[in-house]
C-alpha positions as CSV (number, residue, x, y, z in Angstrom):
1,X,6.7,-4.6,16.6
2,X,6.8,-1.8,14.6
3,X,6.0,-1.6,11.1
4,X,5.9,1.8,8.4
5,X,3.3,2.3,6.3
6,X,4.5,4.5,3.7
7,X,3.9,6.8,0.0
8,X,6.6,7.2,-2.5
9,X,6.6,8.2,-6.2
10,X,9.1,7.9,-8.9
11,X,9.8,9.6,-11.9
12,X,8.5,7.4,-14.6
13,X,5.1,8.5,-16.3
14,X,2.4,6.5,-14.7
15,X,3.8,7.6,-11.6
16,X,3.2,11.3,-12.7
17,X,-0.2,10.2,-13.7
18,X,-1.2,9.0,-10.7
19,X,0.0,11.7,-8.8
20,X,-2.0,13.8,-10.7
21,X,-5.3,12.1,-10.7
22,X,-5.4,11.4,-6.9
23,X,-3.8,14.9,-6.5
24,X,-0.7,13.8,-4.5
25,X,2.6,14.3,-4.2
26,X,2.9,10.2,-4.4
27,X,1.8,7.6,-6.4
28,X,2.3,3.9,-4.9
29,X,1.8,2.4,-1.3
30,X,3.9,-0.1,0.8
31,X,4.9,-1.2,4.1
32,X,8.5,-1.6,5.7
33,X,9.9,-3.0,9.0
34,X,13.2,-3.7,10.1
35,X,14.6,-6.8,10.0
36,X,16.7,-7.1,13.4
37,X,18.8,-9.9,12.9
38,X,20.1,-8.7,9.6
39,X,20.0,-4.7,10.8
40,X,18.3,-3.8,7.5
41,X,15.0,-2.6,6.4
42,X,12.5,-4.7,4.0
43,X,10.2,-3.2,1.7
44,X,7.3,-5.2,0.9
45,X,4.8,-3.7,-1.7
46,X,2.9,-4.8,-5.1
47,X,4.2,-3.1,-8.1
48,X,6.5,-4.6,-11.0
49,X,4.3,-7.1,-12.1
50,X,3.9,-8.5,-8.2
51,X,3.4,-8.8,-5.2
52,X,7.5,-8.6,-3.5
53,X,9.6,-8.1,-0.9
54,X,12.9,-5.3,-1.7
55,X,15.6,-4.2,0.2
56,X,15.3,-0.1,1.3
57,X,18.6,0.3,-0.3
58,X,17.1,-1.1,-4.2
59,X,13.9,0.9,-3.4
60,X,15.2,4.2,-2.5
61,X,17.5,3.8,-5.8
62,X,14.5,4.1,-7.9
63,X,11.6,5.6,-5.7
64,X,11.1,8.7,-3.1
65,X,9.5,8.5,-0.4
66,X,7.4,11.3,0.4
67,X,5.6,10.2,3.9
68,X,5.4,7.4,6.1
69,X,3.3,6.7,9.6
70,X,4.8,4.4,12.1
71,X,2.2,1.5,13.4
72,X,2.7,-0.7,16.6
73,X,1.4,-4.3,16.2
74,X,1.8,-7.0,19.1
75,X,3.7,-9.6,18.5
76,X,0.2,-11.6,17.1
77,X,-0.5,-8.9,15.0
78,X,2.8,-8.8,13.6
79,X,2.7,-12.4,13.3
80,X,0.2,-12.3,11.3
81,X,0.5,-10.0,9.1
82,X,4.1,-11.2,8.7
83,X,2.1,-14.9,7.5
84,X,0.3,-12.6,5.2
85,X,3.3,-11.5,3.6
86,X,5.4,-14.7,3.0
87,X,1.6,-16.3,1.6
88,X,1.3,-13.5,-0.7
89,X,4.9,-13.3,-2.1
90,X,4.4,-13.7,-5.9
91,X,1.1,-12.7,-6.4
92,X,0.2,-11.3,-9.7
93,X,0.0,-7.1,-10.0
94,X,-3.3,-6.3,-11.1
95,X,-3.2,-4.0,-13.8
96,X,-7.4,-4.0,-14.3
97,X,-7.8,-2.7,-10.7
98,X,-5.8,0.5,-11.9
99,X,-8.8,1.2,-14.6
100,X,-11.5,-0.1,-12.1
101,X,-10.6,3.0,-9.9
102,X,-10.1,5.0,-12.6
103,X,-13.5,4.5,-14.1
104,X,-15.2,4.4,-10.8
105,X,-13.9,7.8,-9.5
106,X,-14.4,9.2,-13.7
107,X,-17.9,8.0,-12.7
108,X,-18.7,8.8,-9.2
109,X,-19.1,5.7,-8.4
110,X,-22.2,5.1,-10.3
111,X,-20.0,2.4,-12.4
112,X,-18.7,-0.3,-9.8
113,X,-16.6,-3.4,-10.2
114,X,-16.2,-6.9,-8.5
115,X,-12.5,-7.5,-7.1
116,X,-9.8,-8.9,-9.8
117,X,-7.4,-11.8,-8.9
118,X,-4.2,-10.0,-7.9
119,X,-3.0,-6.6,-5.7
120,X,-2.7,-3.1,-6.4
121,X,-0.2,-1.3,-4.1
122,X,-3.1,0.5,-1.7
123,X,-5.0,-3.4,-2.1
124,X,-2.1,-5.0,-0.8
125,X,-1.7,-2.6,2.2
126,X,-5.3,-2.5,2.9
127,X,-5.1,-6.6,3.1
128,X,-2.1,-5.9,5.3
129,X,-2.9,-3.6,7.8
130,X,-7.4,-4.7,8.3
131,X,-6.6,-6.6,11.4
132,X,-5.8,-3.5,12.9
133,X,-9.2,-2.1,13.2
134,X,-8.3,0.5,10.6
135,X,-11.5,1.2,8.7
136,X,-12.0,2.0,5.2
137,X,-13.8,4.7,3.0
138,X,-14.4,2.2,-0.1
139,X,-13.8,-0.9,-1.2
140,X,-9.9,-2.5,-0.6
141,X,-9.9,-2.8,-4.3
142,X,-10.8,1.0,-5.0
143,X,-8.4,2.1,-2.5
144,X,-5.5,4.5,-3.9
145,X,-2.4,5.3,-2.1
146,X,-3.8,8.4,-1.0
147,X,-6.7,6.7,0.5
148,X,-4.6,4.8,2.4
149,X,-2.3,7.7,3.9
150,X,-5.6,9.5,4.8
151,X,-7.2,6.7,6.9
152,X,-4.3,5.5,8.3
153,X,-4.0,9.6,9.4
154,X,-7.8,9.4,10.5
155,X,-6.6,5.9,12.8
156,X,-3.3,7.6,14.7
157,X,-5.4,11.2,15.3
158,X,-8.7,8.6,16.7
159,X,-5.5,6.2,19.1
160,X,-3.9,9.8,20.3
């Protein structure tokens, strides 16, 4: 099964922010995969107050997506991670993460944090995607979206 990790920004202000303080053309994180018996793709991301599934159609009407890396799972991976989705439908957004990384890279890191209850978008697709093998510069919690595109780069150069 084959599932897209992707980054995608919109024009709203804390988008811009973002962008600017990771330096990236994009500003949130999520995952997609298509749905065969329905022909569609699903977007499945934390943002808007939770954690949510979204059809492409509603999310390209409001977002752009600026790059995306394809990822194989077998069908227990995918199963899996599928579980993980449908369990965390609904979960809270977690707005104090956003500061926690903000302070921590103002600081170096010399100011750390415990995890919050509730995802961030690079969280969520950190939770999502571990049972790959995929490994990590920081803490899931720390993780920004451009975090997440450059490890998941880092994991398809290393399978090639």
């Amino acid at each position: 099964m084959k599932i897209i990790v992707g980054a995608s920004r919109n024009s709203l202000i804390g988008s811009k922010a973002i962008q600017w303080w990771i330096d990236a053309k994009y500003s949130h994180s999520y995952v997609r995969w298509t749905l065969s018996s329905q022909e569609r793709d699903i977007i499945y991301q934390a943002s808007h107050g939770m954690v949510h599934f979204q059809s492409l159609e509603n999310f390209q009407a409001q977002n752009e997506i600026m790059e995306e890396i394809e990822l194989d799972l077998t069908a227990d991976q995918f199963k899996r991670f599928s579980t993980k989705c449908i369990d965390l439908a609904g979960v809270a957004y977690s707005r104090i993460e956003l500061l926690q990384i903000f302070v921590c890279d103002l600081t170096d890191g010399k100011i750390t944090f415990e995890d919050q209850p509730g995802y961030i978008c690079s969280e969520l697709i950190c939770d999502l995607i571990a049972d790959l093998g995929i490994k990590f510069n920081k803490p899931k919690y720390l993780m920004n979206p451009k975090d997440i595109m450059q490890c998941l780069r880092t994991y398809k150069a290393n399978l090639a």
